[in-house]
C-alpha positions in Angstrom: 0.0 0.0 0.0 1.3 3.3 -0.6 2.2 6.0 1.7 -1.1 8.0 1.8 0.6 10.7 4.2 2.3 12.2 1.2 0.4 15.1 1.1 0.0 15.9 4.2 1.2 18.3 6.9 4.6 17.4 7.8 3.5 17.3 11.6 1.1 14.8 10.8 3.2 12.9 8.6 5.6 12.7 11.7 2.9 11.7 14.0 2.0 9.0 11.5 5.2 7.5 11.2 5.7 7.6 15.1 2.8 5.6 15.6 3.6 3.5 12.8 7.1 2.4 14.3 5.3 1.8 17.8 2.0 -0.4 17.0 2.0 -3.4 15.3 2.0 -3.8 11.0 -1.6 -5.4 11.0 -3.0 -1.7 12.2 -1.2 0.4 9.8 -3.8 0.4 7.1 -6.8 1.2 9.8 -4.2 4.3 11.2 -4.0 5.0 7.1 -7.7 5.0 6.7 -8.8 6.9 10.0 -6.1 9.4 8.8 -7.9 10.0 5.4 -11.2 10.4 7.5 -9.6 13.2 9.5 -8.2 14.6 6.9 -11.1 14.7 5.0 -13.6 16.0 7.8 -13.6 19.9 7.4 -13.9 20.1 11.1 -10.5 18.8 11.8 -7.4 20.4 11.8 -3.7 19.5 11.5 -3.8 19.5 15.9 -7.0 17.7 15.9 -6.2 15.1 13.6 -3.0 14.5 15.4 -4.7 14.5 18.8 -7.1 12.1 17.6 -4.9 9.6 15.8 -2.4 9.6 19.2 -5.4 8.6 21.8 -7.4 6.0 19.0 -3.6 4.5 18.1 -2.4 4.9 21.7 1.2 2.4 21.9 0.2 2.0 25.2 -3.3 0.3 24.2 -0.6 -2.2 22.7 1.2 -2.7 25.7 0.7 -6.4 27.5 1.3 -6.5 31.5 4.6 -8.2 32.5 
């Protein structure tokens, strides 16, 4: 799949790939697809999106107890 953060605001784009290199490859493409939601709802802005995409995408939601 291509990287569908290419036109995007390089904050977000940086957000993306952080979350991308902290959850795990099967929930990429659902971070790629709420991203295009966001970015596509004209009530949104660069903060919001990022805001949003850092609690739904959370690493720590990933996180198993020791």
């Amino acid at each position: 799949m291509a990287d569908q953060t290419a036109n995007t605001d390089p904050k977000i784009t940086r957000c993306v790939n952080e979350l991308k290199s902290k959850i795990p490859a099967a929930d990429h493409a659902a971070l790629e697809s709420r991203l295009q939601a966001l970015i596509n709802d004209p009530e949104t802005d660069g903060d919001d999106v990022i805001s949003i995409l850092r609690t739904e995408f959370a690493p720590e939601r990933y996180s198993r107890p020791g």
